[in-house]
N, C-alpha and C positions, 0 to 999 in steps of 0.2 A: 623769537618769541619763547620764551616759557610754557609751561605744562596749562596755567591758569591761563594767560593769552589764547592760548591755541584753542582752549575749551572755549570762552567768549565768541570764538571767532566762527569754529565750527561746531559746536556743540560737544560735549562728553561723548568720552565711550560707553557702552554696555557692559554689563557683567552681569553671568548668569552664576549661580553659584555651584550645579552640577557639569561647567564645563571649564578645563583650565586654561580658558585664554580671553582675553577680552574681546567687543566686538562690535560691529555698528549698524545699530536697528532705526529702523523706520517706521510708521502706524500701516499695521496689516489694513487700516481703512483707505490707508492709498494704493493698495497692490493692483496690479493693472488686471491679470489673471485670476488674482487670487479674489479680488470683488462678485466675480463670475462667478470662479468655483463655489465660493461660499453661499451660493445660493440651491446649489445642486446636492440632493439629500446624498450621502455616501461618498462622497469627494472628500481629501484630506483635507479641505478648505472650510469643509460647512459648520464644522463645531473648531475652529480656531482658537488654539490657548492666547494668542495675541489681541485677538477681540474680546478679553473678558478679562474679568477679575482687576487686578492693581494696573491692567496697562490701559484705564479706561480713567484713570486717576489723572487728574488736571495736570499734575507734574511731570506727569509719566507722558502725557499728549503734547504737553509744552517740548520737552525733550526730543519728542518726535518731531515736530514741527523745525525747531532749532537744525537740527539735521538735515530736513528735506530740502529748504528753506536755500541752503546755498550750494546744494551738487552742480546748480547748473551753474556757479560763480568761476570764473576763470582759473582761480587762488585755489578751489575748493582740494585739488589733488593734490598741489603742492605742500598745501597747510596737513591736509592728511595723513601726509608720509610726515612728518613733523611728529605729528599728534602722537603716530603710534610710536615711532624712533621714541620719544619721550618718556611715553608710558610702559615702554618697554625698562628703561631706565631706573623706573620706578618701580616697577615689577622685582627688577633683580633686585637693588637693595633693602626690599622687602621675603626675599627670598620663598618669591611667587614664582608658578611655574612660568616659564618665559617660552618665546619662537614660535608662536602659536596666534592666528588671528581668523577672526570666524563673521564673514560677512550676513546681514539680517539673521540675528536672534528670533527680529520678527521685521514682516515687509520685505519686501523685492524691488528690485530692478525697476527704477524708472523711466530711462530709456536707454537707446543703443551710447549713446554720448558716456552715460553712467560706468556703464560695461568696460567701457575704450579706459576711460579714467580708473576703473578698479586694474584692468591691468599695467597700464603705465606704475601706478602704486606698487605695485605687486616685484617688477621689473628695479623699483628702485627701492626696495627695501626684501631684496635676496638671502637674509637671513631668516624672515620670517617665512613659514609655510602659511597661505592663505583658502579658505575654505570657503566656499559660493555656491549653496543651496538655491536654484532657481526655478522656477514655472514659467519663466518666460522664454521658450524655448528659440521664438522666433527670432528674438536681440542676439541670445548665442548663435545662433546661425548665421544671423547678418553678421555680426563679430568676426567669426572662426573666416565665413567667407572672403574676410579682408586681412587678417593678420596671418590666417593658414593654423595656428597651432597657440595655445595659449602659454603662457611663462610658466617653467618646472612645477615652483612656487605656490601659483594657484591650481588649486583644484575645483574644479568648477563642476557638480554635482546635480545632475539632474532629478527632480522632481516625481513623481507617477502622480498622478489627477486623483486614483481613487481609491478608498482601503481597500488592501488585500489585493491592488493590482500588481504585476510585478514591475521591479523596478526599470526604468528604461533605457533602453540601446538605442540614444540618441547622436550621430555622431562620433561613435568613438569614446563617446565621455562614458565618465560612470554614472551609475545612479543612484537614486533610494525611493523605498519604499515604505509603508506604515501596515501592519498587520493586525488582525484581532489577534490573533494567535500568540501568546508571547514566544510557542515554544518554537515558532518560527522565524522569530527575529533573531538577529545573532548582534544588536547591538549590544557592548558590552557594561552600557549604563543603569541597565535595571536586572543585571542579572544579581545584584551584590546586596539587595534586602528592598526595602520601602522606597528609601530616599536613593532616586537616583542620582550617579556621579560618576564621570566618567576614567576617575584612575589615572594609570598611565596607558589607556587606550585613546589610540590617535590615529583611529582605521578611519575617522571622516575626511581627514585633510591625504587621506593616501591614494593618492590615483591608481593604484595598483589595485584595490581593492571595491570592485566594478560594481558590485551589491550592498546597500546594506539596509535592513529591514529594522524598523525603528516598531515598539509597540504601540498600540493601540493604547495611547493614557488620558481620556478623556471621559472616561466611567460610561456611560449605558452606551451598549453599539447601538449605532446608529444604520438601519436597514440602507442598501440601495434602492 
């Protein structure tokens, strides 16, 4: 299949414009943890940039849907390593930044099956480093419990529940965190004026790098 094919089949990628690699988001209204938290005042969940604004746009929810729509399809992994191989493709001869992929922009893990299928992906497209921001901690577990260790590859990034909590020592894994504080975050996207953009910083896809503290950019804190 082609680049158009594969998009028909599985839906588009993502693209955020403050990050240099593409990626593949879901509707934060389907997030299994994240429906929770977004009810709990003070959780990184409750003022969610993915439940507002343009991803609330009919195109934008069509897109989501399109996506969710065939994870659980047999083809769906297969076609996915396709997708990206391709758009990577397209990437370079547009002389975008390439080797880079970043699982939910917005949305999480739908179940342990999802998880099993991002890592097979991940296993067979070894050039790429892949990125996996989750709240669902329990899928990681059952996961890790059955394979023992995840691919180089992916970086699978744990989540913290609440602002200002630290980030967690789940497992061995890394984590992240959200802060009011800017001067406590050490992510490197918003230290460089207004518009954040994250450069050539590529501490979320690095497993070596156990913390990282993202700011608070959601305008009025919100009390716990």
């Amino acid at each position: 299949m082609n680049l158009t094919e594969l998009k028909q089949v599985v839906g588009t990628l993502s693209e955020v414009s403050k990050i240099p690699a593409p990626g593949f988001s879901t509707s934060a209204f389907d997030c299994i943890t994240g429906n929770k938290l977004a009810k709990v005042k003070g959780s990184i969940c409750n003022t969610c940039y993915a439940r507002q604004g343009f991803n609330l746009f009919p195109n934008t929810q069509d897109s989501f849907r399109k996506r969710s729509s065939v994870i659980d399809s047999p083809y769906w992994a297969k076609y996915m390593v396709q997708l990206i191989r391709k758009n990577e493709e397209r990437r370079k001869r547009r002389n975008e930044p390439t080797g880079y992929f970043r699982w939910f922009n917005s949305g999480d893990l739908k179940n342990v099956s999802h998880l099993l299928k991002i890592v097979w992906i991940a296993k067979e497209t070894p050039e790429i480093k892949h990125w996996l921001p989750t709240h669902e901690w329990g899928m990681v577990k059952t996961v890790l419990n059955k394979i023992g260790t995840f691919p180089d590859n992916l970086c699978v990034r744990i989540s913290a529940i609440m602002v200002d909590d630290k980030a967690p020592d789940f497992m061995n894994l890394p984590g992240s965190g959200v802060v009011y504080d800017k001067k406590k975050s050490n992510c490197r996207a918003y230290k460089g004026g207004k518009k954040a953009h994250c450069g050539k910083c590529r501490m979320c896809w690095d497993k070596d790098v156990k913390e990282i503290y993202y700011p608070w950019h959601m305008g009025k804190k919100v009390g716990k």
